[in-house]
N, C-alpha and C positions, 0 to 999 in steps of 0.2 A: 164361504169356500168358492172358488172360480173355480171354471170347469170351460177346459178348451177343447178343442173339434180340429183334428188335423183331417186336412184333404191332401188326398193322394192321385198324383198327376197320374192319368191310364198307364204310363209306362210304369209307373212304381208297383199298382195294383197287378201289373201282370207278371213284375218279379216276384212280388209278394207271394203270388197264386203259384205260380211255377217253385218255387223255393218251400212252399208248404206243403205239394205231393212231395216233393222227395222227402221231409219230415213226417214224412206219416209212416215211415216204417215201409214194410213190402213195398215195392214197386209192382203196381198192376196197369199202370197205363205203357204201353208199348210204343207208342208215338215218342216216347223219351226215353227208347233206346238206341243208339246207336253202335251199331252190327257191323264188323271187318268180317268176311270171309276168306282163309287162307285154304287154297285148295294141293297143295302138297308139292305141287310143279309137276305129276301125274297128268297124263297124257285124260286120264281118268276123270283129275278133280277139273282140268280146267274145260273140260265139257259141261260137269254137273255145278261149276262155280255160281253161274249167270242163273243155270235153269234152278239151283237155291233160295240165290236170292230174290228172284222171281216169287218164290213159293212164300217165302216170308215178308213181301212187302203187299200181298197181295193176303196174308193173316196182321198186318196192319202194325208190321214192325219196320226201324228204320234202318235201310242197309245204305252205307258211306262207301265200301270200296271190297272190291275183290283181289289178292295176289294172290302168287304159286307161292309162297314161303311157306317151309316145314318143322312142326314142333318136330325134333329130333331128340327131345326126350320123355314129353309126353305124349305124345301121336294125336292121335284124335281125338275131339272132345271141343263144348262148349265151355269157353274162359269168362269169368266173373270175376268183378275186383271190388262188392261192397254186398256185405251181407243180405242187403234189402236186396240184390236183385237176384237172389238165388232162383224166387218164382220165374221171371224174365228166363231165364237161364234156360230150366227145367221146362218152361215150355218152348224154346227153342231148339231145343236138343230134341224134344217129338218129331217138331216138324221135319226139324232135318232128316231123323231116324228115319220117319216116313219117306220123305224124295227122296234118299240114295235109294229104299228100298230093295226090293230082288235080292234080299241075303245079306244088308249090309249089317256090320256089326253096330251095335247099338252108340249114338255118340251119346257120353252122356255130361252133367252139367258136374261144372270143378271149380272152386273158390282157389285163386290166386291170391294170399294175403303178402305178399312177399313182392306184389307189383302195385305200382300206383297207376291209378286209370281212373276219370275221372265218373260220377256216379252215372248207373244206365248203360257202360260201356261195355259191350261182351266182344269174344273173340271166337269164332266157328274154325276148328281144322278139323278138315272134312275126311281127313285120312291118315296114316298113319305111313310112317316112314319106309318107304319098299315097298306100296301098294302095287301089285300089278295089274298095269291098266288093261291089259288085255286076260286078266282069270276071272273066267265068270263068276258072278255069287256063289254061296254055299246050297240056294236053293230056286235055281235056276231051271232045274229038274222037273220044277212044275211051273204054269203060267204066271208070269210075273203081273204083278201087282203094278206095277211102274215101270216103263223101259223109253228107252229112244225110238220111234216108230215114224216111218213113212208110206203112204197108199201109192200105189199104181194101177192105173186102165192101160190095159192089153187090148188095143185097140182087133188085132189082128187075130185073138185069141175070143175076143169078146170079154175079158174077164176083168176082175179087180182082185186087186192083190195090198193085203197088209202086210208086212214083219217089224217085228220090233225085237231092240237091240239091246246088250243090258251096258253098252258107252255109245255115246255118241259118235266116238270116231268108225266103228261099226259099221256102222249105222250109216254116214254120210259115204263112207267107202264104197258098202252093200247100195245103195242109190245110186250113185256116181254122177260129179257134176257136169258130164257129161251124156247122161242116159238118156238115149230118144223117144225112152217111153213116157207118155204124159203122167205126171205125178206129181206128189208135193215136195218137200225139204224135209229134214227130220225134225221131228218134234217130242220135245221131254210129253209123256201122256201118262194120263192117270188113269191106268183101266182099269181100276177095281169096281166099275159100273157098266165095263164093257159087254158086249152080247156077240159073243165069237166063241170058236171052238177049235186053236192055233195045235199048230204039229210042231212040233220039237225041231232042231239039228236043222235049221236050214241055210241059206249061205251066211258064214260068220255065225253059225252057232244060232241062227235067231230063232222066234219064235214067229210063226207066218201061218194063213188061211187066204185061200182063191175063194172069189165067188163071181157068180152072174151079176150081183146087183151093188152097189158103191156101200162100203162099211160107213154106219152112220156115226156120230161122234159117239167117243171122242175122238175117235181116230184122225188124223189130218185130212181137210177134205180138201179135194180136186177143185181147182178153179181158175178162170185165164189169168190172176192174177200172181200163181205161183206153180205154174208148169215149168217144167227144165225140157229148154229145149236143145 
């Protein structure tokens, strides 16, 4: 009986290898998916588009591209077009659930069988048809978990100042690019490890605290390299 030995040139073996995760069924490696996020054309999504996809290539998933286009019959939700990648899906749809935060309704993960997209590919829309970009969340009432936030030093007051915004446009309004007080930019923040104690209702709805001594992260910190002057 003969018996031969095939060798495989590296680029074969890395088809090889790449073409037998996706045969194994679930898709758990995240580096092989590739993420569109559609943010609604909301004044809304296209603040939280960027600060998204930020969020999920930084949990180690691949995002291609962001538009405003809107599912106008499904609204919101994470789109999947092969059964193995329900898991991919489902834990993309946390993350997101998480950054909208402040009340957002839960997006969650949906098998498109009726679309062809090629395996790993999902589809994020962040919102649903009519979102208004300017109605706070549903639980806004108490300190948000995540908001758009910038600090200020009140040179003349002595003081620092945070608010945080539940859009971005808020937020950059409430700053103003033209503001002479030293501060930051607005910045998507995750305060759910914040150490503040913010009052309700202040300009554009925000949530804010004064103090004597600079909020330390997460909050945006002060630096000559991103004061507005």
């Amino acid at each position: 009986m003969s018996c031969f030995r095939i060798r495989l040139a590296p680029v074969s073996l890395f088809l090889f290898g790449f073409l037998a995760i996706f045969a194994q069924g679930a898709r758990a490696d995240r580096t092989l998916s590739v993420i569109f996020i559609h943010t609604g054309g909301s004044e809304r999504g296209s603040g939280d588009g960027e600060a998204i996809a930020n969020l999920l290539r930084k949990n180690g998933f691949y995002v291609r591209g962001i538009d405003n286009l809107t599912d106008t019959e499904g609204g919101a939700g994470v789109d999947y077009f092969s059964t193995e990648d329900k898991g991919l899906a489902t834990a993309v749809a946390k993350i997101v659930t998480e950054g909208l935060g402040a009340g957002a309704a839960p997006v969650l993960p949906r098998f498109q069988s009726k679309v062809a997209n090629p395996p790993g590919f999902l589809g994020v829309w962040l919102y649903d048809p009519g979102t208004a970009a300017n109605t706070p969340p549903a639980d806004w009432t108490s300190p948000p978990k995540v908001a758009w936030c910038y600090q200020e030093h009140n040179l003349k007051l002595g003081q620092y100042l945070v608010a945080c915004h539940f859009n971005k446009a808020n937020c950059q309004q409430a700053r103003g690019p033209n503001n002479p007080t030293p501060g930051t930019n607005c910045k998507y923040t995750d305060l759910s490890s914040a150490s503040w104690s913010p009052k309700p209702k202040g300009f554009l709805n925000s949530w804010f605290q004064n103090s004597q001594e600079p909020f330390p992260d997460p909050f945006p910190q002060i630096n000559e390299s991103d004061l507005l002057q």
